[in-house]
Structures are given as C-alpha cells and as structure tokens.
C-alpha positions in Angstrom: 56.9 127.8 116.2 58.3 127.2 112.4 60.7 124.3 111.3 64.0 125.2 111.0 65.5 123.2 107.8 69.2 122.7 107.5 71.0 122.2 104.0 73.9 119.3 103.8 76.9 121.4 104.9 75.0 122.9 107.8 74.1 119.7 109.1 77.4 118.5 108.8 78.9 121.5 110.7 75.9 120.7 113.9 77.0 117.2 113.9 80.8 118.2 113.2 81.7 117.4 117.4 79.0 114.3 117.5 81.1 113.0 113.8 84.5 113.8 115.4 83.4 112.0 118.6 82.2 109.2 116.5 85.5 109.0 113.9 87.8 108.9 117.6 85.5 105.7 119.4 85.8 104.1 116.0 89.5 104.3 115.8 89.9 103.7 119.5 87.7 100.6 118.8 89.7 99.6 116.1 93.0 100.4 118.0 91.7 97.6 120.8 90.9 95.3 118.6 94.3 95.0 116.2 95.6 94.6 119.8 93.9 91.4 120.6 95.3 90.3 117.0 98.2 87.3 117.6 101.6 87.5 115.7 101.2 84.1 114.1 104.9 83.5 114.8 105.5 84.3 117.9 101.4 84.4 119.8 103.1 86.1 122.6 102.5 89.5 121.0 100.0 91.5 119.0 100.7 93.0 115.6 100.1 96.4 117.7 103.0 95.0 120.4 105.4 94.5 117.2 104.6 97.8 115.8 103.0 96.5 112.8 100.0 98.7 112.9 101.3 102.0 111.3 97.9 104.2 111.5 94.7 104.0 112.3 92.4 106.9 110.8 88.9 108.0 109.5 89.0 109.1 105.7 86.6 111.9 104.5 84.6 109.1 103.4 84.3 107.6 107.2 85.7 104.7 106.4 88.4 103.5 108.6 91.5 102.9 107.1 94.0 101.0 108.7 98.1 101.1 107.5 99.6 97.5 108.1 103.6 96.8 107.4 105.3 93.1 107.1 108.2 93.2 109.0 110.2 92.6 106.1 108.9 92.2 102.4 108.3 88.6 101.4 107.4 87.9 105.1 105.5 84.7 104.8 102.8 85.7 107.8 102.3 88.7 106.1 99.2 87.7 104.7 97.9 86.0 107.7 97.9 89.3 109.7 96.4 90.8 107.5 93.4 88.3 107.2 93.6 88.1 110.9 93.1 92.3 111.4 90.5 92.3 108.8 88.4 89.3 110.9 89.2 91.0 114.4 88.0 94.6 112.5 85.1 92.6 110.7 84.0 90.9 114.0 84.6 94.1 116.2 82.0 96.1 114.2 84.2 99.0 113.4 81.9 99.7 110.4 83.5 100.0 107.1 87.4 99.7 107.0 90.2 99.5 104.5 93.5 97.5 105.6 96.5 99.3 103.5 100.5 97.8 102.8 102.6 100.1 104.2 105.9 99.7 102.5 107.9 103.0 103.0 109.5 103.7 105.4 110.3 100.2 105.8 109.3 98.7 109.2 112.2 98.8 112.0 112.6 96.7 115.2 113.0 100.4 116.6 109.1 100.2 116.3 108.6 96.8 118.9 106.3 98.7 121.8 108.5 98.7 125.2 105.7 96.1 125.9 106.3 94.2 123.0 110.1 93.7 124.4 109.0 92.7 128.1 106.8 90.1 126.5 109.5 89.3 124.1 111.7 88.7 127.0 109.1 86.8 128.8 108.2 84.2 126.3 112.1 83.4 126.1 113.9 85.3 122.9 115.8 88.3 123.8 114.5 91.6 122.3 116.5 93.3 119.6 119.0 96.0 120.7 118.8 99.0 119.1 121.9 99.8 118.2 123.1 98.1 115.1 126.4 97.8 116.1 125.3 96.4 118.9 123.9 94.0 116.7 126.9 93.1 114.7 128.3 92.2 117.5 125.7 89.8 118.9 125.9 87.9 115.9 129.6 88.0 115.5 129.5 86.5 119.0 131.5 90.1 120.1 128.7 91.1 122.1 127.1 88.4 124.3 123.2 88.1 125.6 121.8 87.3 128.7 119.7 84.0 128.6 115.8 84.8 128.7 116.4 81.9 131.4 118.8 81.9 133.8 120.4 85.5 132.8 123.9 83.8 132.3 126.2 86.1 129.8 127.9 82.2 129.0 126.2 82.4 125.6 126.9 81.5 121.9 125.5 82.0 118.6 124.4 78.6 117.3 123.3 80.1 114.0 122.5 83.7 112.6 119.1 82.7 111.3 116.5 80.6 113.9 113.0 79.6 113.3 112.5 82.5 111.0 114.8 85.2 109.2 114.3 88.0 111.7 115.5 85.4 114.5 118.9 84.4 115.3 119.7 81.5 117.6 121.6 80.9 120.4 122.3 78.5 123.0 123.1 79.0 126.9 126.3 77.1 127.9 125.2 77.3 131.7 121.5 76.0 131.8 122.0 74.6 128.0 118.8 76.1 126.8 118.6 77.3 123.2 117.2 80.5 122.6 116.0 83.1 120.1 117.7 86.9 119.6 115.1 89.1 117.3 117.4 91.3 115.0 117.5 94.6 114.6 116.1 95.4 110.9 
C-alpha cells in the first residue's frame, strides 16, 4: 500500500467540514461566554442581553473576531465591557480573538433581547418602548408607565436623565418608589 500525500489546498478541502465544525463550537463558545459578561451598569444583564454584541465570526485567518457597540459614543462603561469580553474570551479559551468598535449603524434600544427587557423589568426600571413617540410622551409625562413595583399607572417623571444618560427617572405616587425608564435611542 503507497502513501497518499496531500498538498496545502487539498488538505484544507478534507478538513474543510472538521474546520467549519471547528470555526461554529468556537463561535458558539464564544457566543456563551460574552453572555456570562455583566453590564457594569446595570449587573442584571449581559452585554449579549443589551444587544451589545453585534457579531461573532471566524475570519480566513481563524481568528475570532468579535463586533462590540457602546450604546452611545462617549459611553463611560464602554471600555469596561470591552476589557470584560476580552477576559471572559481570554479565560474561556476561544483561541485567538479580535474585539472590534462597532460604530455604524449606531446601536438602538430596538436591539435589547426580549430577555434583556423581562430582566429589565425584573430588576425594577421599565424597558424602553419602541416607539419613539411613545417615548416623547413618557418623558413629557403624556404617556405614563407602570411601576416595575406595584404596576400603578400613578406615575411622574422626576427627571429626564437618572443614574446615567440612557435612564430617565421616575417616581411612583402610590407605593412612592423611584424608578428608572431606559430610553429609546
């Protein structure tokens, strides 16, 4: 029986299914891991909960290249998430990886998962609406919001901007609570 030598490109076509198989645990991997990474401001979501995490893909190269966007630009925990994904990729073992600013499009509240809103909800500030006029009306006091905590529509804007700029706070005038709105942007 003779040895049967492949050149470069025909070794890459044999492995091209155990590669592809490879490139798809990686960014599954990698997927599960930016999930387990915190919001720094509000822990109660994952940067993949607030939509944060624009792609994650395998270049030519196969290196993993992950597409991160700040909510808005001049974010102040924009750099902490990005540290943070880098450590949760570094510790995960995803092999090599590239964390990219993704700038344009600019990221929307329209991207918050439909579990990023129920824990929204849960830890006490009401999820964006959608709608932007629905918006102009919550903060011209038009539109009221249910309290996160007793669901009483007896509600006022205290201010338009709470404990950050995406936030806007509001107060309960049945169970006198203060709570958070996240904006549309």
């Amino acid at each position: 029986m003779s040895a049967v030598t492949l050149g470069s490109e025909e070794r890459r076509k044999a492995a091209g299914p155990v590669a592809a198989h490879a490139a798809a645990a990686r960014v599954a991997a990698a997927w599960r891991l930016l999930a387990s990474v915190e919001d720094p401001e509000i822990p109660a979501l994952s940067i993949v909960d607030l939509g944060l995490v624009r792609f994650v893909e395998v270049d030519a190269g196969e290196v993993l290249q992950v597409g991160l966007s700040p909510t808005y630009v001049g974010c102040p925990a924009t750099e902490v998430i990005r540290r943070s994904a880098q450590d949760a990729l570094r510790q995960g073992g995803v092999g090599g990886f590239k964390v990219i600013n993704v700038l344009s499009p600019a990221w929307s509240s329209d991207w918050i998962t439909a579990e990023g809103r129920r824990k929204l909800l849960e830890y006490g500030i009401v999820p964006p609406d959608q709608s932007v006029s629905n918006m102009r009306e919550v903060l011209r006091g038009t539109r009221l919001l249910a309290c996160p905590r007793c669901q009483s529509l007896d509600t006022e804007v205290v201010s338009e901007f709470g404990s950050t700029p995406c936030k806007a706070l509001h107060r309960c005038r049945t169970c006198l609570e203060p709570f958070e709105y996240f904006k549309c942007i």
